[in-house]
C-alpha positions in Angstrom: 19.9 -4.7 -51.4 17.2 -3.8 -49.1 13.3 -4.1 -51.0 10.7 -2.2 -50.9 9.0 -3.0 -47.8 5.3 -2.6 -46.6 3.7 -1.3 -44.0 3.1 -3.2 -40.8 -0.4 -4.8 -41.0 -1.1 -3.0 -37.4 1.0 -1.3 -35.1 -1.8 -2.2 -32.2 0.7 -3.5 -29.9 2.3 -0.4 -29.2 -0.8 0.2 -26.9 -0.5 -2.5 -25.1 -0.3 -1.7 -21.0 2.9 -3.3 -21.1 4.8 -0.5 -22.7 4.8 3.1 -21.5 5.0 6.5 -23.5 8.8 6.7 -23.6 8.7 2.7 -25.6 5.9 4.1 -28.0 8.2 7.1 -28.6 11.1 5.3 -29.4 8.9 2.9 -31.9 8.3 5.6 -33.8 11.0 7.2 -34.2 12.6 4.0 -34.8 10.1 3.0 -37.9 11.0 6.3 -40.3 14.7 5.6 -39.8 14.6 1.7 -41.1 12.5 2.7 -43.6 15.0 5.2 -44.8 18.3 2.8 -44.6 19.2 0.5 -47.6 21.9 -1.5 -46.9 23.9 -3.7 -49.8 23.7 -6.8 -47.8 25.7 -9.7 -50.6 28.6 -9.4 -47.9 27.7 -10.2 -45.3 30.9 -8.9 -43.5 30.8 -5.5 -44.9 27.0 -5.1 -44.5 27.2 -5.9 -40.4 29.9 -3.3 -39.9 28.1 -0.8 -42.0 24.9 -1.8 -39.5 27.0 -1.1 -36.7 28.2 2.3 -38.3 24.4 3.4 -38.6 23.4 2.3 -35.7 25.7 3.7 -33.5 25.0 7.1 -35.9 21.4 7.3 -35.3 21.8 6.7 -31.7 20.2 2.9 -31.4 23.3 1.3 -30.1 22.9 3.7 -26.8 19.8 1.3 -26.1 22.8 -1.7 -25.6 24.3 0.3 -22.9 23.7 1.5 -19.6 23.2 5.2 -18.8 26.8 5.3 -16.9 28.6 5.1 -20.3 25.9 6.9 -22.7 23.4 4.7 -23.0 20.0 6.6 -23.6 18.6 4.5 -20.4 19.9 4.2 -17.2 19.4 -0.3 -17.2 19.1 -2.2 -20.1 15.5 -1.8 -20.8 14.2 -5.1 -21.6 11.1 -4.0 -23.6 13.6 -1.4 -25.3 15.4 -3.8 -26.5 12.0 -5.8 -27.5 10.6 -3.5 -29.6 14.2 -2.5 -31.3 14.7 -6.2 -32.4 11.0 -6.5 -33.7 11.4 -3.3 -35.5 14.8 -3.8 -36.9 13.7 -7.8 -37.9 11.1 -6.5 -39.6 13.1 -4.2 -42.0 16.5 -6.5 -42.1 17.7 -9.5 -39.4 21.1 -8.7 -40.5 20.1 -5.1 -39.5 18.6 -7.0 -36.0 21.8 -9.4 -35.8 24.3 -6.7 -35.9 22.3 -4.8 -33.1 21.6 -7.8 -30.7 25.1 -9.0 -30.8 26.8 -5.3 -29.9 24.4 -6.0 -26.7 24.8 -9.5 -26.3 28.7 -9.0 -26.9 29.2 -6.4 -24.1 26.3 -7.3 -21.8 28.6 -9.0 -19.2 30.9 -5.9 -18.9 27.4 -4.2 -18.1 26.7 -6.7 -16.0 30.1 -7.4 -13.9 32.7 -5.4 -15.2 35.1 -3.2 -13.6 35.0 1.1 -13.8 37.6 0.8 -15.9 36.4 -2.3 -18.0 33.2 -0.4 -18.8 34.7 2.9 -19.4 37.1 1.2 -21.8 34.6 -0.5 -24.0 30.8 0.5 -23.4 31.0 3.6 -24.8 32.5 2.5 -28.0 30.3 0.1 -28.3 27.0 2.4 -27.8 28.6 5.0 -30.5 29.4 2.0 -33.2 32.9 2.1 -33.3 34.1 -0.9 -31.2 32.3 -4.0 -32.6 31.5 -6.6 -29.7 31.1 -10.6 -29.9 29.9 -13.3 -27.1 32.2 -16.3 -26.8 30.9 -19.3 -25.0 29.9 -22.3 -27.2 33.0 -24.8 -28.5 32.8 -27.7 -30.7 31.8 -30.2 -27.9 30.0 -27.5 -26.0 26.9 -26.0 -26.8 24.2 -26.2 -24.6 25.9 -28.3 -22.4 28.2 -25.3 -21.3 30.1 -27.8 -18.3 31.4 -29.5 -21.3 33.7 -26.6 -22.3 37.3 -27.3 -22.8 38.8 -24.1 -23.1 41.4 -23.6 -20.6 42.4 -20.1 -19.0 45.8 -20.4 -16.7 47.3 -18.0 -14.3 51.0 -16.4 -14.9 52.8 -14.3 -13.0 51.5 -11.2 -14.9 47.9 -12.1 -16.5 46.0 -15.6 -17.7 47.6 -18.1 -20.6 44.6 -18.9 -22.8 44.8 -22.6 -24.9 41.4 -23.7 -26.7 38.8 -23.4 -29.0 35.4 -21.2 -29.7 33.2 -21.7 -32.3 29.8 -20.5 -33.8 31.0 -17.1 -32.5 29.0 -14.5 -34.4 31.0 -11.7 -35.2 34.2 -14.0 -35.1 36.5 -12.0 -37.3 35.1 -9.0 -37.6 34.7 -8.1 -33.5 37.3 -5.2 -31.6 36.8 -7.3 -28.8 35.5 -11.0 -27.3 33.5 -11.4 -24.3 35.6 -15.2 -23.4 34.2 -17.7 -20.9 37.3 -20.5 -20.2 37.3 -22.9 -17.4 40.0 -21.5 -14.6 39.4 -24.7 -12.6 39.2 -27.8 -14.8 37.2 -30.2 -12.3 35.1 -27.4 -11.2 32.5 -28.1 -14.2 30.0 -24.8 -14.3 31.6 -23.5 -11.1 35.1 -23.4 -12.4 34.3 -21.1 -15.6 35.4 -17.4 -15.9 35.0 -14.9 -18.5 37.4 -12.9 -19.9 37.9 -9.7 -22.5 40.3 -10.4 -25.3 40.6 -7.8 -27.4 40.9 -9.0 -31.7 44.6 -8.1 -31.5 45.6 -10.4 -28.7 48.8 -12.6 -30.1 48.3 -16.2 -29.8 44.3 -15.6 -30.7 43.3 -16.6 -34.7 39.6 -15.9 -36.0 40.3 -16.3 -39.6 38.4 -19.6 -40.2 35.4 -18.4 -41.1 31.6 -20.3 -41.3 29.2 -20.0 -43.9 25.8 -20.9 -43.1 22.1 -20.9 -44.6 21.3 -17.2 -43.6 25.0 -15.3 -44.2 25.9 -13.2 -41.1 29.6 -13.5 -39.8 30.6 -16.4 -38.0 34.2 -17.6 -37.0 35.9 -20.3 -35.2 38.4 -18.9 -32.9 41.5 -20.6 -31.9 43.7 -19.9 -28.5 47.4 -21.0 -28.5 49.8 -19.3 -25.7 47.4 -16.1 -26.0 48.3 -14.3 -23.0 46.0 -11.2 -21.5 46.7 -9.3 -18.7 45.4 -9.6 -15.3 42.5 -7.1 -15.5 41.6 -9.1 -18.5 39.7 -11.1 -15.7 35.6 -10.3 -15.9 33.6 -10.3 -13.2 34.7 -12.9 -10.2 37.2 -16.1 -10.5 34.9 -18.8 -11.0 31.8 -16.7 -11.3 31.7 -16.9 -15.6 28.8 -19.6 -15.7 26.3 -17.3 -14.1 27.7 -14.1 -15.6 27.2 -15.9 -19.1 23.2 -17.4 -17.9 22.5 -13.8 -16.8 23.5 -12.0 -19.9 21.6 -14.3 -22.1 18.9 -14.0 -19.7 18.5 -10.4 -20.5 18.8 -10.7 -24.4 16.3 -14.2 -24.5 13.1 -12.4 -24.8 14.8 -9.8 -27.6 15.1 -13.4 -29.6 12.2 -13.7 -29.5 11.3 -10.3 -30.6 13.5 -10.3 -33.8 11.8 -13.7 -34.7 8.0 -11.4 -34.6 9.9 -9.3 -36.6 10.4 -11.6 -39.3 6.6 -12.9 -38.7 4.9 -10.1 -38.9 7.2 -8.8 -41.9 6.0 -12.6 -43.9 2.6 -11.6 -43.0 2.6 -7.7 -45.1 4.2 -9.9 -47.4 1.5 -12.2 -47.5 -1.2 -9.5 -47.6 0.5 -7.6 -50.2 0.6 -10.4 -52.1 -3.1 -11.7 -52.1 -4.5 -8.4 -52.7 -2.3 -8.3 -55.9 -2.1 -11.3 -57.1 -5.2 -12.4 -59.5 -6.9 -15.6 -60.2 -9.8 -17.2 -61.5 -11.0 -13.4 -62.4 -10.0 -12.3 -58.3 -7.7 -11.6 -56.3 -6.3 -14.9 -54.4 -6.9 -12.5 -51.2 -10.9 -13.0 -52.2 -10.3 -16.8 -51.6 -12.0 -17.9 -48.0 -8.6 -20.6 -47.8 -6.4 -17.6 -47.6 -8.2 -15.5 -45.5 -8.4 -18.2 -43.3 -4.6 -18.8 -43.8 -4.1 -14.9 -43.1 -6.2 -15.1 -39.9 -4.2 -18.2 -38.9 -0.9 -16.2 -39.3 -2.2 -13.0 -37.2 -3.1 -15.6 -34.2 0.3 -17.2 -34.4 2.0 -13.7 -34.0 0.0 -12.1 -31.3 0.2 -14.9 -29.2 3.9 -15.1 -29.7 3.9 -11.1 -28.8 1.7 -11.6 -25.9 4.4 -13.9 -24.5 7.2 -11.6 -25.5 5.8 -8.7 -24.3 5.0 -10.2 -20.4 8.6 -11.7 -20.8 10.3 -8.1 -20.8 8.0 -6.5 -18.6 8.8 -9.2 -15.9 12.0 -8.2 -16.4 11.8 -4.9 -16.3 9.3 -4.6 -13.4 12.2 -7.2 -11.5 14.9 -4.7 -12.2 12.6 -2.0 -10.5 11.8 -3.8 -8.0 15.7 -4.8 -7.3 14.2 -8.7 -6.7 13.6 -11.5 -9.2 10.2 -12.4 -10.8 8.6 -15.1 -10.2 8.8 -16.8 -13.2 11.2 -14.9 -15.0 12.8 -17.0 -16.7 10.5 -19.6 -17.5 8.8 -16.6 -19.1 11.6 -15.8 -21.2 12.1 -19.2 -22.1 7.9 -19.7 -23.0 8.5 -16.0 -25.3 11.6 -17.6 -27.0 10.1 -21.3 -27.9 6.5 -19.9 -29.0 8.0 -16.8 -30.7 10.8 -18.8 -32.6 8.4 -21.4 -33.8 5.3 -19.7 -34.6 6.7 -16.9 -36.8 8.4 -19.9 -38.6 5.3 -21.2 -39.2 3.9 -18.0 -40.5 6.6 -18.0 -42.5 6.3 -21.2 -44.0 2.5 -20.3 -44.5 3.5 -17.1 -46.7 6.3 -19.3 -48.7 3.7 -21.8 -49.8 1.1 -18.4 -50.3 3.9 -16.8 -52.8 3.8 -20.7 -55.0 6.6 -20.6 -57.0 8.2 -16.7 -55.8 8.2 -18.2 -52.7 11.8 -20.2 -53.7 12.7 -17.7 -55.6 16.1 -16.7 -54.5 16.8 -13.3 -53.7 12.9 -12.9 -53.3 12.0 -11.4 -49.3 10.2 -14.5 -48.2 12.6 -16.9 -49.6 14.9 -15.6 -47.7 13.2 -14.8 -44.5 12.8 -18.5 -45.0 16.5 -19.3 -43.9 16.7 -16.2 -41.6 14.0 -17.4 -39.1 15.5 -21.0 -38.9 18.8 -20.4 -36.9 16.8 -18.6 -34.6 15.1 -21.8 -33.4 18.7 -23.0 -32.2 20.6 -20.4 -31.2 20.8 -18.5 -27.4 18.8 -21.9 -26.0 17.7 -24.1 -28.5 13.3 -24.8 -28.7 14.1 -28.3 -26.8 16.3 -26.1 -24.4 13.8 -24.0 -23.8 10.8 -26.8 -23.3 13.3 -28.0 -20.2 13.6 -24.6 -18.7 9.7 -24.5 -19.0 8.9 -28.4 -18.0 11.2 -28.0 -14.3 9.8 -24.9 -13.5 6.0 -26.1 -14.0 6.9 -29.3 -11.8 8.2 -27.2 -9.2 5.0 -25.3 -9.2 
């Protein structure tokens, strides 16, 4: 169950020149209504489809998809998407998880699908009732996506699927995958092509489940003669690599936006609990060691959300513009790594603040504790990300 939560230490950032008056607008709106949800969250399963409900009920899912099938912006809006995830982080990451993937799960049919493909599933997907999932890593492919083994072949009518996904958040519980097999076997990333397999495809099992530190629903899913129809196909033969670098291109900077979330949510923590807690005839927020601590905490966010912040605005401004930024994604990449780490610093900081209620399970910084840690792997793991940054600074 959802605790009582406190304020935001400072909601200063809204003003930031990087967002406009429609982004505050939507902050605040969105901040009453996560106050007002409550959530049992013990399954993990249940509580991610009853996110998905809400979400599409209030109207937030419309901010996963493009104006042309009732999204409330014309383009994904990446500083939309920024301040939904920090808002929604803050309050509950299951909350943020079960947003991010409906956007992450159906960005390449925003991105390359057919008329018909977005017609068919966008909509749903903005109103809560289709539930969407991304499908690219595989036991012996991660990061190292020219790896995968998955294997899509042509028939007469449609495309033969044989292979194996893993880590696929929302495994099990998804209306539809978002599927990235290699069509040409010795093509490495240029023979890779993405696919939409909807849950009830024969031939296509997702009831191995994967329990994991911080629950939210994760499957294994497993391909034997599952056969799809031809306009199954997503975006161009051979084109799946890029399609799958470009979606989580959009959604990298949002990562790191859920992780301020969680932050700045261990920092009211924090607060709250210094200027309650009493010691030594004080409060422990009297101390000059935690105010230090406390002002260490505020720099580790800010300059995380500084990064963040430029990070979407590139992207944005790009999309305007109809040209890349320079330095788009080594931006992203920079908002990610920093972002990632520093709130689980911050995090670490308010743990060893709480003492013992810290480890206390079921207590909010206990487990913001596990929350913030898969966040440091997944969509481009920190070393990932150092590459991305590294190659684009010697390339100058």
């Amino acid at each position: 169950m959802m605790t009582k939560i406190p304020a935001p230490p400072s909601t200063a950032h809204l003003a930031l020149p990087f967002f406009d008056d429609a982004h505050r607008a939507l902050a605040s709106e969105l901040l009453p209504w996560c106050a007002a949800q409550e959530v049992d969250e013990r399954d993990d399963r249940a509580a991610c489809r009853e996110w998905v409900r809400r979400l599409g009920d209030g109207g937030w899912l419309r901010y996963a998809v493009p104006g042309s099938a009732g999204g409330a912006l014309e383009r994904l809006d990446s500083r939309a998407l920024v301040l939904l995830r920090e808002t929604l982080g803050y309050h509950s990451p299951l909350a943020d998880f079960a947003f991010a993937m409906q956007g992450l799960g159906s960005g390449a049919i925003t991105l390359a699908g057919t008329p018909e493909q977005q017609s068919h599933y966008l909509g749903a997907v903005g109103k809560g009732e289709k539930i969407a999932a991304f499908a690219l890593s595989e036991p012996d492919a991660g990061s190292d996506v020219a790896a995968m083994a998955m294997r899509a072949e042509a028939t007469p009518d449609g495309w033969r699927l044989h292979g194996e996904k893993t880590w696929i958040s929302n495994g099990g519980i998804a209306d539809f995958y978002c599927l990235f097999a290699k069509t040409d076997p010795a093509g490495g990333t240029r023979g890779i092509t993405a696919f939409i397999v909807d849950a009830a495809a024969a031939g296509l099992d997702t009831s191995e489940h994967i329990d994991v530190m911080a629950p939210h629903p994760l499957a294994t899913l497993r391909f034997q003669d599952c056969i799809v129809p031809r306009t199954a196909q997503l975006g161009e033969l051979n084109g799946g690599f890029k399609l799958a670098m470009r979606t989580l291109d959009i959604f990298r900077a949002s990562v790191a936006a859920a992780a301020l979330g969680m932050g700045r949510r261990a920092l009211a923590e924090a607060i709250a609990h210094a200027k309650g807690r009493r010691m030594f005839g004080q409060t422990l927020a009297d101390f000059q060691l935690t105010q230090a601590k406390l002002g260490e905490m505020a720099a580790l966010i800010d300059s995380a959300a500084l990064l963040t912040y430029r990070a979407a605005w590139m992207r944005d401004d790009a999309e305007r513009r109809g040209a890349p930024a320079v330095g788009d994604v080594s931006a992203a990449a920079m908002a990610k790594m920093c972002a990632t780490e520093n709130a689980s610093r911050v995090i670490d900081m308010a743990l060893q603040m709480h003492g013992g209620l810290g480890v206390k399970v079921g207590t909010k910084i206990e487990s913001l504790y596990r929350d913030i840690r898969s966040l440091r792997i997944y969509e481009g793991a920190t070393e990932v990300q150092q590459l991305i940054i590294g190659k684009s600074v010697l390339r100058g």
